[in-house]
C-alpha positions in Angstrom: 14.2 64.5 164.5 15.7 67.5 162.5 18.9 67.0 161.0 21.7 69.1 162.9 23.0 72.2 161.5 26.2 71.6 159.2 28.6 73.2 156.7 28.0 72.1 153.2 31.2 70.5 151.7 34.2 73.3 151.5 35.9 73.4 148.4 39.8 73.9 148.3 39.4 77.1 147.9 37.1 78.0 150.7 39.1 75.6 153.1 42.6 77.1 152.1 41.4 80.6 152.4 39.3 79.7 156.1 42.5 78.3 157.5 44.8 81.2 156.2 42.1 83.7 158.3 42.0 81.7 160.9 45.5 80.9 161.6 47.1 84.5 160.7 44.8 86.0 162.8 45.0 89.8 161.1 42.0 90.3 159.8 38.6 91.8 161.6 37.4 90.2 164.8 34.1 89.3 162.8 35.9 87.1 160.1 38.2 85.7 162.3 35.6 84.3 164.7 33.3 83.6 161.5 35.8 81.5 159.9 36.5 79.2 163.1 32.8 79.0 163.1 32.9 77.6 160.0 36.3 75.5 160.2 34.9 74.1 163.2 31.4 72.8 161.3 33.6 71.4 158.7 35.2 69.5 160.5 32.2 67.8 162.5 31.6 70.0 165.2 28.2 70.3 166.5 26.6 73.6 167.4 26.8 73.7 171.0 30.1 73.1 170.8 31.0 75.7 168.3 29.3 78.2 170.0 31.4 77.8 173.7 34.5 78.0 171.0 34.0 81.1 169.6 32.4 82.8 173.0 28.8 83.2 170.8 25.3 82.3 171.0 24.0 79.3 169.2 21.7 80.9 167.2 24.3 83.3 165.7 26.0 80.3 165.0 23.8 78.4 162.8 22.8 82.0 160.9 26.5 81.8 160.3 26.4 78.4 158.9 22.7 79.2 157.0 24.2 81.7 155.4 27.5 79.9 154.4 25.5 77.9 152.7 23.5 80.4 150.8 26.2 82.8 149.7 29.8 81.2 150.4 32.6 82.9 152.0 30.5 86.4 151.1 29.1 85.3 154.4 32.3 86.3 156.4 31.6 90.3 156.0 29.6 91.4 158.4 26.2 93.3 157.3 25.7 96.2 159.8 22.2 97.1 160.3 19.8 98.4 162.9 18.7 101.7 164.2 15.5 103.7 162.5 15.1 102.8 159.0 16.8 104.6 156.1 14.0 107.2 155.1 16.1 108.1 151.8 16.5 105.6 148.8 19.4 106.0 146.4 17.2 107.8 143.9 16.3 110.7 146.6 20.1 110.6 148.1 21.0 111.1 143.5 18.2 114.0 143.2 19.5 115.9 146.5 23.1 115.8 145.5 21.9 116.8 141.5 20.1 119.8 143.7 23.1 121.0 145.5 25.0 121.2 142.7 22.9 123.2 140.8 22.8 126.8 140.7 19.7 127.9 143.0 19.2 130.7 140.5 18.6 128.1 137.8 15.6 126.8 139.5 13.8 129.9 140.2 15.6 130.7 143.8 16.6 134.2 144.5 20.2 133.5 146.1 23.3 132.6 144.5 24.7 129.7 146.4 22.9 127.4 149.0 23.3 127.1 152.4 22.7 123.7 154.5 19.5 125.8 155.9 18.3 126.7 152.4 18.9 123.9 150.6 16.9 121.5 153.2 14.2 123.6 153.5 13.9 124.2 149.7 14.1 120.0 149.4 10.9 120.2 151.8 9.0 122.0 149.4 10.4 121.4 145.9 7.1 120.2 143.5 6.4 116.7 143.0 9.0 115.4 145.3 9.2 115.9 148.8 12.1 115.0 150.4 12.8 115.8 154.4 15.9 115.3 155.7 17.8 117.5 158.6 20.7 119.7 158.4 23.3 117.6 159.4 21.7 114.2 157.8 21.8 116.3 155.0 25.7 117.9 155.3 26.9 114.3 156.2 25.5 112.7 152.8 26.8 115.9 151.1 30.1 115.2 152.3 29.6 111.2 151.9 28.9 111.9 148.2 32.0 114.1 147.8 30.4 117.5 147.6 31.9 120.2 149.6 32.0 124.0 150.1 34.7 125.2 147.6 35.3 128.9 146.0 34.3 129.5 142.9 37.2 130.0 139.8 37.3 132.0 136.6 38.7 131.1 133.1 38.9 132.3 129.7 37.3 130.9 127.0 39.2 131.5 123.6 37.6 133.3 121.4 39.5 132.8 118.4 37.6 131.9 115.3 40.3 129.6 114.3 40.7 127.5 117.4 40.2 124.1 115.9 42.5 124.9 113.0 45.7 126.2 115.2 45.3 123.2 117.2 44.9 120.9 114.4 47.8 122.6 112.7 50.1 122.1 115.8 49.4 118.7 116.6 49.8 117.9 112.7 53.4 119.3 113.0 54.4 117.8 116.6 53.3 114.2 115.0 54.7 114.9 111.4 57.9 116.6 111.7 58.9 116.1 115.9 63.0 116.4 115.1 61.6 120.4 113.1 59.6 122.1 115.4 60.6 124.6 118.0 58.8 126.6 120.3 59.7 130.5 121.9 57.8 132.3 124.1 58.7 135.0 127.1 59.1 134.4 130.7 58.6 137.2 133.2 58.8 139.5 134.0 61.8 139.1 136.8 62.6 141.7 139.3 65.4 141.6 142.0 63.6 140.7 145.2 63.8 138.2 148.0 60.9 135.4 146.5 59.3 133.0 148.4 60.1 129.3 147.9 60.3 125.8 149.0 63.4 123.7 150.4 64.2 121.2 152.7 65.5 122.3 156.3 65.1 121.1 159.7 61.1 120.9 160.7 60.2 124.7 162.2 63.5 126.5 161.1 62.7 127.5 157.5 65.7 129.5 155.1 64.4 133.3 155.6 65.4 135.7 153.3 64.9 139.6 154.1 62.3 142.0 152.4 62.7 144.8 150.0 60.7 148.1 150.1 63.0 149.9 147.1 63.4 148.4 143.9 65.9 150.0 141.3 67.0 147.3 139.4 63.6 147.1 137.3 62.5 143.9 135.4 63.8 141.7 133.0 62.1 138.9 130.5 63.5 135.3 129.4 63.2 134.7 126.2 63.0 131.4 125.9 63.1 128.6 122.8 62.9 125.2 123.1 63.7 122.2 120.6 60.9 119.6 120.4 63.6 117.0 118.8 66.4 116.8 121.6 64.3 117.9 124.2 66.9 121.0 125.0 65.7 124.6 126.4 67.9 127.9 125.9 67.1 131.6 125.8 68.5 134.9 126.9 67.0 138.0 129.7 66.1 141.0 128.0 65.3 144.4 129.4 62.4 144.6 127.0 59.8 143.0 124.6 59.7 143.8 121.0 60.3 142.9 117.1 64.1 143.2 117.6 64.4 140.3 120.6 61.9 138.2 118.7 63.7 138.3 115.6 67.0 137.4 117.5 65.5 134.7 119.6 64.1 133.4 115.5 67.5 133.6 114.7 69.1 131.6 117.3 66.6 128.7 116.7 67.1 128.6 112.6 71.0 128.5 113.7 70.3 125.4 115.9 69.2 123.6 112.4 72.3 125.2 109.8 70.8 122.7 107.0 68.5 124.8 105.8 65.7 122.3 105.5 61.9 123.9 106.6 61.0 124.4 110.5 58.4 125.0 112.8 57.8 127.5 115.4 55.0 127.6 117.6 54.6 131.3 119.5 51.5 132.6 121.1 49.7 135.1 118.9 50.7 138.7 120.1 51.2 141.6 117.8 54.5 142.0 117.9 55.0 138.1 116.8 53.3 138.7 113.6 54.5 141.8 111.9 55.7 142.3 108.7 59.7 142.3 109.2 59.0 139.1 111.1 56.9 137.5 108.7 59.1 138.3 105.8 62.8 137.1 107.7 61.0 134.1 108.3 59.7 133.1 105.4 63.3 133.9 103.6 64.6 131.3 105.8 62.0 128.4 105.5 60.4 128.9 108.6 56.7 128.5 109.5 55.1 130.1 112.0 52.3 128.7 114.0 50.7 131.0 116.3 48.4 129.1 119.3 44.9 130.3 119.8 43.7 133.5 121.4 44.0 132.3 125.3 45.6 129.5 124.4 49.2 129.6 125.6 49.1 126.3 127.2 49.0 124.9 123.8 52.5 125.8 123.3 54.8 123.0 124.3 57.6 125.5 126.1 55.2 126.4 129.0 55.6 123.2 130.5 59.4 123.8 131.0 58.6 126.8 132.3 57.6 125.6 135.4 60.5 124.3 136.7 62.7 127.2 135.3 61.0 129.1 137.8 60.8 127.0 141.0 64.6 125.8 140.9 66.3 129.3 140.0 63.4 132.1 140.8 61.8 130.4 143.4 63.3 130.9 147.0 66.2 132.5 145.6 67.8 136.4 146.8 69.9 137.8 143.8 71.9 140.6 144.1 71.5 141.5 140.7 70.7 140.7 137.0 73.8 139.4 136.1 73.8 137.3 139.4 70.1 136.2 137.9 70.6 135.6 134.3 73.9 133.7 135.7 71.8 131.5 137.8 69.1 131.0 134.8 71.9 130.0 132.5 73.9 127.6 134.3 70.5 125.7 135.0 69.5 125.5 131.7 73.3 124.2 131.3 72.6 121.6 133.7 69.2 120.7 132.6 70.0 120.3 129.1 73.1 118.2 129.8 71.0 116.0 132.2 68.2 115.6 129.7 67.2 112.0 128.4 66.9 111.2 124.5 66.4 108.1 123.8 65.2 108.4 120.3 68.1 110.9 119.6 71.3 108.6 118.6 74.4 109.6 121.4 76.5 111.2 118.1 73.6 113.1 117.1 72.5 114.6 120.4 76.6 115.7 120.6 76.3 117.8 117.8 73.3 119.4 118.0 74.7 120.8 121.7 77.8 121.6 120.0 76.2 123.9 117.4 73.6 125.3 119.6 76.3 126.0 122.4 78.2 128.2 120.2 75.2 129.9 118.5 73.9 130.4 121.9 76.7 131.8 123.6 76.7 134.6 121.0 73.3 135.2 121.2 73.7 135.6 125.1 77.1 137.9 124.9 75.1 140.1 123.0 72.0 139.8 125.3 74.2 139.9 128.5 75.6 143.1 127.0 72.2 144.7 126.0 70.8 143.9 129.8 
């Protein structure tokens, strides 16, 4: 007579973890009735028995229990199955999503991008590997794998023969000398108009602002610097770009550091950084340029701040004016810098750096609020 079918000896493991799904109750139908299948076995329960407990046939009852015993608690996730056989193996399922993500021109097709149409019919027929799948079969493992329809994007690729040795020479002064290096750059340009933003109102009543058809007031650039070291960001709008706003924005940063000791300035590599009056003030008062590569500006550790600058004063904003404008910029760069966190700056320190660039700043601005 054949030995009834039985649970193998739980382990404390398996029991604890049986009798926490079975007596929370949140999991899956399937485990839960699974793991009374396999409670009830343990504790001496014949088939039969189990099988008008859980509502199930005795068969599925003892595959439950053969399979405990083969592969442990594994046995509690149900494996789904039926229906026509899978006709594609992962190999074929790898080679058509390597397909659709190659250019059709590339192997020897005379369209630029593939259709669901082209693509399946072209997997008919590819050489050495025929693969036939349908259209949707075919957009529904697309999409399973993660590969959609998307528009194409552009990009620039620098150019600049001395890439490697701008980067190298900028990441060799961030690490060396962090409390000596300052970066400028321009942001703009910034015209008075209505501009589109984000805020927080009541769901389907958006802030509107009114639209402009004449524009008098003409544009204006921020000329920006920022101190690696103390983390603080100041500039000044100008009406205009050029040697002379440069040279005063180089001027405000060697003020912030009135020791005298060498600094660093990163800048992007425009013309009108790198011409001879410039070169020769700076280098009179010890400080090195360091121009980022040619389409390369997000190398220069200022853009990042620029972001924000721009989505919590220019972004959803309606100045009336300039002044209003450069008003706005300035008491957020007043707020940002006073909120900013430096915890590798000592408290005295951080005071007196914002005392000396307040007062060099504020002259720099008089004369730039004068000149705008």
């Amino acid at each position: 007579m054949a030995e009834p079918v039985r649970v193998r000896r739980l382990t404390d493991q398996e029991g604890q973890k049986l009798q926490q799904i079975v007596r929370r109750g949140n999991t899956s139908s399937v485990r839960y009735r699974r793991a009374m299948m396999l409670l009830a076995s343990a504790g001496g329960n014949r088939v039969p028995v189990i099988a008008k407990l859980v509502q199930a046939d005795e068969d599925t009852v003892r595959d439950v229990i053969h399979r405990f015993n083969e592969i442990g608690l594994a046995c509690l996730d149900p494996r789904w199955a039926g229906g026509r056989p899978r006709l594609l193996n992962r190999d074929d399922e790898d080679f058509v999503v390597q397909t659709a993500t190659t250019r059709p021109t590339k192997l020897g097709q005379p369209f630029a991008r593939w259709s669901v149409r082209k693509l399946a019919a072209y997997l008919r027929r590819v050489h050495g590997r025929v693969i036939r799948i349908g259209r949707e079969a075919l957009r529904c493992l697309l999409a399973r794998r993660g590969v959609t329809f998307q528009r194409t994007k552009t990009w620039k690729e620098s150019p600049d023969p001395e890439l490697d040795a701008k980067l190298d020479r900028i990441e060799d002064v961030l690490e060396r000398y962090p409390d000596r290096v300052f970066a400028f750059d321009e942001f703009g340009p910034l015209g008075i108009r209505p501009t589109a933003g984000s805020c927080r109102a009541e769901q389907g009543r958006p802030e509107r602002h009114p639209a402009t058809y004449h524009r008098t007031h003409g544009v204006r650039y921020f000329h920006g610097c920022y101190s690696i070291g103390d983390d603080t960001l100041w500039g000044v709008n100008r009406r205009k770009k050029g040697t002379a706003t440069i040279l005063a924005a180089l001027k405000s940063i060697r003020a912030a550091r009135p020791d005298g000791a060498p600094i660093h300035v990163i800048l992007d590599n425009l013309s009108a950084r790198k011409g001879a009056d410039i070169r020769r003030w700076a280098k009179r008062h010890k400080i090195k340029l360091c121009f980022t590569p040619t389409y390369a500006s997000w190398t220069n550790p200022i853009e990042a701040h620029f972001g924000p600058l721009r989505q919590f004063t220019v972004a959803n904003s309606d100045h009336r004016n300039h002044t209003a404008q450069t008003r706005a910029l300035h008491a957020y760069l007043r707020w940002r810098n006073k909120n900013a966190r430096h915890p590798d700056v000592p408290a005295a320190q951080r005071r007196e750096r914002a005392r000396i660039r307040s007062e060099k700043g504020i002259r720099w601005g008089g004369r730039a609020a004068k000149a705008a």
